[in-house]
N, C-alpha and C positions, 0 to 999 in steps of 0.2 A: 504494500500500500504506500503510495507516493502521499506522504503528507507538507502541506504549506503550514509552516509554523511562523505565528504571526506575536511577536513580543512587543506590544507597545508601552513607553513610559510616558512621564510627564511629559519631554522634550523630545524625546526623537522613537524611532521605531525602526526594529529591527525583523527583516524578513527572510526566511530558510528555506529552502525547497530541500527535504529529503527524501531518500528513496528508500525501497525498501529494506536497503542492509543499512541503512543511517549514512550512506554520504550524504554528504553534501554538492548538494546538482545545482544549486542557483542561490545568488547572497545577493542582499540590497540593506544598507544602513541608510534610514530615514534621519533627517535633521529637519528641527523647528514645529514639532509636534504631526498631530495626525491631519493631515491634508487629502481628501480623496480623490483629488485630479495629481499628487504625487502618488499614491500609490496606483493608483492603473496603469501613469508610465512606467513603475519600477517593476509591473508585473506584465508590463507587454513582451511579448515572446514567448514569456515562461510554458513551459508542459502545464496544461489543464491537471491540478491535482486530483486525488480520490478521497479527500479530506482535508481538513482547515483543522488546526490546534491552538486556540487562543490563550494567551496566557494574561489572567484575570488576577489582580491582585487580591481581592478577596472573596470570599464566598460565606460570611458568616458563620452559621449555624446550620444553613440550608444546605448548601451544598459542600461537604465533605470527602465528598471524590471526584475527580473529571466528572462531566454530565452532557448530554448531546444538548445543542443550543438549540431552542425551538422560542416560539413569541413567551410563552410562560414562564422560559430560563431565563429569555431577554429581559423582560420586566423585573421578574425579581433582581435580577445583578443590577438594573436601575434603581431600586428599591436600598439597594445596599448602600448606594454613593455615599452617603451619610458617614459611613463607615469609614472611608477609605476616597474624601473630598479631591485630594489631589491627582491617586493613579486611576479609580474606576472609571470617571468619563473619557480620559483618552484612550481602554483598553474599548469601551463600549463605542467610540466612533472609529476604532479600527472595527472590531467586530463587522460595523452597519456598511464602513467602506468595501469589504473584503465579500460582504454580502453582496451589496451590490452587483458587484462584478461577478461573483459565481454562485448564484444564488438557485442555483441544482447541487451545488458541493457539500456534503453534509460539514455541520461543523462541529469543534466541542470547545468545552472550556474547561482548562485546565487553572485552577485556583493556587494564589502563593499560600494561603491558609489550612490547604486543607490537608500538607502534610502535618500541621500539628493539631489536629482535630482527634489524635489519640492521646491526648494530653491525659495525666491521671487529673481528676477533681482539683487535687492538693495544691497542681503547680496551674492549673487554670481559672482556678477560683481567686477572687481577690476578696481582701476581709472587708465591703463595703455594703451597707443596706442591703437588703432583700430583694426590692423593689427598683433597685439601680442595676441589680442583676438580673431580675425578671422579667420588666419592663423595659426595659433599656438594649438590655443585652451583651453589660458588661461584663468583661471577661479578658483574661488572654487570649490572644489572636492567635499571634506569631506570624511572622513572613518571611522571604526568600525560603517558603517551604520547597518548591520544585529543584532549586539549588541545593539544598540540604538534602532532600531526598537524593539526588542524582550522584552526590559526592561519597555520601554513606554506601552506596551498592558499591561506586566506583573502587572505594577501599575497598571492600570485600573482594572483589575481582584481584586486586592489584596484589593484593595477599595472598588469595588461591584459596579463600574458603570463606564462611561466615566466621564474622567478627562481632562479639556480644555488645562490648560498651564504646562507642565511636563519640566523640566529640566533634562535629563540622563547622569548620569557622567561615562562614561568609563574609571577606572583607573587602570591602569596596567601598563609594563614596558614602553608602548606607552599609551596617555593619549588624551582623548576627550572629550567636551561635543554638547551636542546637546539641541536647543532651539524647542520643539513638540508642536505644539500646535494642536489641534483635529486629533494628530492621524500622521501631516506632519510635517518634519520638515521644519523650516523656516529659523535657525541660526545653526552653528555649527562651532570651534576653530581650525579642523583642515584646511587647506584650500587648494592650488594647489598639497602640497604632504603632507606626517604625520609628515612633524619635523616642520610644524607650531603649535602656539597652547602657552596647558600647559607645563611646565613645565615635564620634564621624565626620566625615570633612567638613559639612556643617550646620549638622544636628548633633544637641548635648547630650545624648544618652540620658540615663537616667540621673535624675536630680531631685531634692527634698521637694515633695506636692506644695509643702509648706512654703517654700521660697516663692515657688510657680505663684501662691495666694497671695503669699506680703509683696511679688509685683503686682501683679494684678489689682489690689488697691492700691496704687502709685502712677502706674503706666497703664494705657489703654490697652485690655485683654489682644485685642489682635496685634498690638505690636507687641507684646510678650508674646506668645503667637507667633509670628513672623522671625522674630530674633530668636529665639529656642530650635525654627527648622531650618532657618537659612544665615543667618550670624553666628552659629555658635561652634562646637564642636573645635577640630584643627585651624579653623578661619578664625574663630576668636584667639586663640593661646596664640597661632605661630603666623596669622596674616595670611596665609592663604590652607585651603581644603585636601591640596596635592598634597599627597605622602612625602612623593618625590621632591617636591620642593622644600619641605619641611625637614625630610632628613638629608638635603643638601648643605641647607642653612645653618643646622646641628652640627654638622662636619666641621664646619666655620667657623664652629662656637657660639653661633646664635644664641643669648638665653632663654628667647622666648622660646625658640624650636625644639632649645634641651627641656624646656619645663613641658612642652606640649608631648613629646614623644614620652616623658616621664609619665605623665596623665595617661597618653593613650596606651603603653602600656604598663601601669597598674590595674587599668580597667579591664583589659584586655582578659590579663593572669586571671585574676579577682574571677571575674566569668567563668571562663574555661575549669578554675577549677570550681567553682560553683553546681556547672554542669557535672563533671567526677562526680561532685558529693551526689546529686542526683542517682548518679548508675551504680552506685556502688564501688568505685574504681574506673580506671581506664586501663583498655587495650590498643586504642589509637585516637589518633590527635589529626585532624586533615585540615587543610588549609583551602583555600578554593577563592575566586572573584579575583579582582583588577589588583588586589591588594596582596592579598594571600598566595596569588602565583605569582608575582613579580617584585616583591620584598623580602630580601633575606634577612635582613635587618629585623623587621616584625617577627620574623618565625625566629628568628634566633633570639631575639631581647623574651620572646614571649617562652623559649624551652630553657632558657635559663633562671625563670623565674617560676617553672612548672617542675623543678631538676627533682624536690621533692616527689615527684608524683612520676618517676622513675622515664622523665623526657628525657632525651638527651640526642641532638643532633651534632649530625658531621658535619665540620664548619665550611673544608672545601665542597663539599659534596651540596650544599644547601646553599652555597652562594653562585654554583654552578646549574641548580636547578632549572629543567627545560621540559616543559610537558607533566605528565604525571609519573610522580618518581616517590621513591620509598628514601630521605634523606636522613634519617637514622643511624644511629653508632650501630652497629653491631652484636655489641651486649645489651642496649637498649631494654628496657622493660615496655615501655609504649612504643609503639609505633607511631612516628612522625610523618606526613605523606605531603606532598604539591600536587592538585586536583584542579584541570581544567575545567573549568565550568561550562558547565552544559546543559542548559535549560533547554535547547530547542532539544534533544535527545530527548528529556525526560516527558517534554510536551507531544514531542511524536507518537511517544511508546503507551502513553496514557489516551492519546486519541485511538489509537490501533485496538485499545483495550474496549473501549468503549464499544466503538464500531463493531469490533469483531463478537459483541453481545455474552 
């Protein structure tokens, strides 16, 4: 089954043509949001697919695993916006653009929530009224589920078997981890929306609700609001969002950049072992996203501060890293891994799923 895997974010949109063994038969990166006379040109030529794989940042409560897109899927994921203000309406006017154009193509939708919809009670639940949970429908989320999901199998393959306690670090401009254990997750940092959590290029992770309230009587709720998702994180401590630039300027001896890479990893550790206490232990550690595969710096400050928890990576070996690679000592008690991300993989295989009933 040729599937068209359609990734849209805030700003740009990313499009996959794969085929049935997963290459990749045809790429187009979208810039400046979802436009439908840009995607017709960027799919003119292409092979007519046998499927559409949307990938949907949330899916609340409803929908918990891929679902075929029909008017009642459509509406409800409209229904959710609320949820999820900044990425669901530009996954939902790709959706309607990609309809347009093939609109005999069955579709599905793959949700970033709904690999942590196995969440136990304990780590989903938050200690807040009844009625704020009931009515509301507040809860832990979690997101970059399809990324976490896709990194966790990818260990187990790269390993040569199933792996009980995995730790997946999602890091990139927005940052996650996830606590997997045989395969579900059970713990994860992001929680009711994505600027809880780690630390990120420039959203604060998590921070006192209490601070969030003593601004908010001071300063107008949306510009707390606005400076919490788009001021804060490595943008506030080191002036800009970029890793890369940030542990350039550290080299230099920057002290904002030395105090920002300090923060981001404290936060980083702090997590990840977080996630351990969850599973009872660790058997591996993966790294994944813009961040996690292309900073040795982060994997290395973050297994030096994990040494306790029997990390321990190769220093050539992990600043050499290229692709998905096992970067680990030898004697190693955890397993350390670099894990190319691959969401449109995980979206293909979950549309196949679907489809194939």
């Amino acid at each position: 089954m040729r599937v068209l895997v359609v990734n849209a974010g805030s700003s740009s949109m990313k499009l996959r043509l794969l085929g049935a063994a997963d290459t990749v038969e045809r790429s187009a990166d979208l810039a400046g949001g979802v436009d439908p006379a840009q995607v017709t040109d960027a799919l003119r030529g292409w092979p007519v697919p046998d499927a559409v794989g949307h990938r949907v940042v949330h899916g609340g409560t409803s929908f918990t695993v891929p679902v075929r897109i029909d008017a009642a899927v459509r509406a409800r994921l409209a229904e959710l916006t609320d949820l999820a203000p900044l990425h669901q309406p530009p996954a939902l006017a790709a959706l309607d653009a990609v309809t347009a154009l093939l609109p005999d193509v069955p579709a599905v939708a793959c949700l970033d929530t709904a690999f942590h919809a196995t969440l136990p009670s304990a780590a989903a639940t938050y200690p807040v009224p009844r009625e704020w949970r009931e009515r509301l429908g507040v809860r832990r989320y979690g997101f970059h589920g399809l990324s976490h999901a896709y990194c966790a199998g990818r260990v187990a393959e790269l390993l040569g078997g199933p792996v009980r306690r995995i730790v997946t670090c999602h890091l990139g401009a927005g940052a996650s981890l996830a606590a997997v254990l045989d395969g579900r997750s059970v713990d994860t940092t992001m929680g009711f929306t994505p600027l809880d959590g780690l630390v990120m290029a420039t959203r604060s992770g998590s921070v006192d609700p209490g601070l969030v309230l003593w601004l908010c009587a001071r300063l107008p709720p949306d510009e707390v609001a606005a400076a919490l998702e788009y001021r804060s994180g490595l943008t506030a401590l080191a002036g800009s969002g970029d890793l890369r630039i940030v542990e350039a300027a550290a080299a230099r001896g920057d002290p904002d950049a030395l105090l920002a890479l300090d923060v981001h990893t404290h936060h980083l550790v702090a997590g990840i072992a977080a996630m351990a206490a969850a599973l009872g232990g660790l058997d591996a550690l993966a790294f994944t996203g813009g961040v996690g595969e292309h900073s040795a710096g982060v994997r290395g400050r973050a297994a030096r501060g994990l040494a306790f928890l029997g990390v321990d990576v190769d220093g050539p070996l992990n600043r050499s890293a290229r692709g998905d690679v096992d970067v680990s000592t030898p004697n190693a008690r955890v397993r350390t891994l670099v894990v190319t991300a691959r969401e449109d993989l995980e979206i293909a295989r979950g549309t196949r799923r679907v489809l194939a009933g």
